[in-house]
N, C-alpha and C positions, 0 to 999 in steps of 0.2 A: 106685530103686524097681523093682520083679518084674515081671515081667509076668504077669497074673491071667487074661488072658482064658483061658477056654475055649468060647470058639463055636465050634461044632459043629451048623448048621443048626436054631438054638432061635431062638422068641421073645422078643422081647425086652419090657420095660414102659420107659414113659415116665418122662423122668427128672424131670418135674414132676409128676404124676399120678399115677404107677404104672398108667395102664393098658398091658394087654397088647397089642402091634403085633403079628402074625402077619405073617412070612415070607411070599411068595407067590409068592417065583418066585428064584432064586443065580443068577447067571452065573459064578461062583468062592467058594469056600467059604473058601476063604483073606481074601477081601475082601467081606465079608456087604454093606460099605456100598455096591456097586454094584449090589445085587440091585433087587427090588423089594416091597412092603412095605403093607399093608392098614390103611388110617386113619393112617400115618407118615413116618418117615424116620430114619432113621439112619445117622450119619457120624462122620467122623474129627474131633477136636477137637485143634489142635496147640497145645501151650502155648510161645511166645516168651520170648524175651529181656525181661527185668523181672519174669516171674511167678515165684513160689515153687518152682513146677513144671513149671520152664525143661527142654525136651524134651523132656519126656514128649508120650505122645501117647492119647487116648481114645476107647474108641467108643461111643458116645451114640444114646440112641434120645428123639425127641419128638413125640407124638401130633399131630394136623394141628388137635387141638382148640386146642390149647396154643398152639400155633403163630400161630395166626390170632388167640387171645387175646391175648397177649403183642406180635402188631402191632399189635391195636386197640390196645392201653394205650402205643405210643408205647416199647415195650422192646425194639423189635426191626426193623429194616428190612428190606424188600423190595427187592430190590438189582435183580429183571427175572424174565423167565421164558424157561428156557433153552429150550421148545420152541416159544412161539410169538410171542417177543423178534427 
């Protein structure tokens, strides 16, 4: 599989919504996922050993609506919080 990205300092939408996340700040334009990011998050998604799409790798954007929805419903764990954990 190609690799498709072209990020280049853009917004990105949510990959359950489609709403738009605004950029708000790069520390490396090479690595969008450690910037910082208005109402979201976006990161690297690695696919392992058993999936169809064993090494590839993706970068995923999800709103903080989404996010918090998907814990309430029990689809998703809170694992801690790296700033104040």
């Amino acid at each position: 599989m190609e690799n498709t990205s072209e990020y280049k300092y853009r917004d990105m939408e949510c990959i359950l919504c489609d709403k738009k996340i605004v950029q708000i700040y790069t520390g490396n334009e090479e690595k969008p996922y450690e910037g910082c990011w208005n109402d979201g998050t976006v990161g690297v998604v690695s696919m392992g050993y058993g999936s169809l799409l064993d090494g590839n790798m993706y970068l995923i954007c999800v709103c903080d609506t989404c996010l918090k929805k998907k814990h309430k419903e029990g689809k998703i764990d809170l694992l801690g919080n790296y700033i104040f954990d």
